[in-house]
N, C-alpha and C positions, 0 to 999 in steps of 0.2 A: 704800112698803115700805122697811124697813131690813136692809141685809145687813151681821152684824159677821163681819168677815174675823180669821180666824185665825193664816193664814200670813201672808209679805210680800205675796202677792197672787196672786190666782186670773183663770185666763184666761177670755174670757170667755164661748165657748159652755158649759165647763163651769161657769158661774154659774148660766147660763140653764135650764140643767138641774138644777144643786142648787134651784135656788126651783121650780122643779114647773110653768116658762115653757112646756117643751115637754116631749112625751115621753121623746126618746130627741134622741143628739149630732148626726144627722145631721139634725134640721129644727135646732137651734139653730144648724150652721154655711148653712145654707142662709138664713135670718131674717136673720143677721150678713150673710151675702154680698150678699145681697138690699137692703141698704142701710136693714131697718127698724130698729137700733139708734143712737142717739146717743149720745157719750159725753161730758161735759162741755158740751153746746151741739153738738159737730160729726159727721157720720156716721162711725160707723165700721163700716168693713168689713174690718178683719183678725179672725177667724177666733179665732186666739191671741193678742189683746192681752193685756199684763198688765194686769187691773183693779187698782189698789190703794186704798188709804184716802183718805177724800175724793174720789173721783169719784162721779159722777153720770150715772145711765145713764137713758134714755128709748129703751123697747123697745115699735115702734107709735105710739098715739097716747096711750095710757092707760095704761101700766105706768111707774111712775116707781120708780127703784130707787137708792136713797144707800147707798150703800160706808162703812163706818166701822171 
């Protein structure tokens, strides 16, 4: 899946809910806390990271998500 970013860059549970990943903000900060996000290869677990252009996000095992 390709997400083209608009701004400098968007945080990333409200990514996780513009792509329709989860319902509502409070499971995308719970999924992020929870340690099922990757970002580049490494877990991330802030909440409000800035996603920016060129990263690479792996949410789960099978959601693959490229930032451009």
């Amino acid at each position: 899946m390709v997400f083209d970013l608009e701004e400098e860059y968007i945080e990333l549970y409200k990514l996780l809910k513009v792509l329709d990943l989860v319902n509502t903000g409070g499971q995308a900060k719970m999924i992020v806390a929870d340690g099922y996000v990757k970002r580049n290869g490494e877990t991330e677990t802030r909440k409000r990271a800035k996603i920016v252009s060129g990263d690479v996000l792996i949410v789960g095992d099978d959601v693959t998500i490229e930032v451009k």
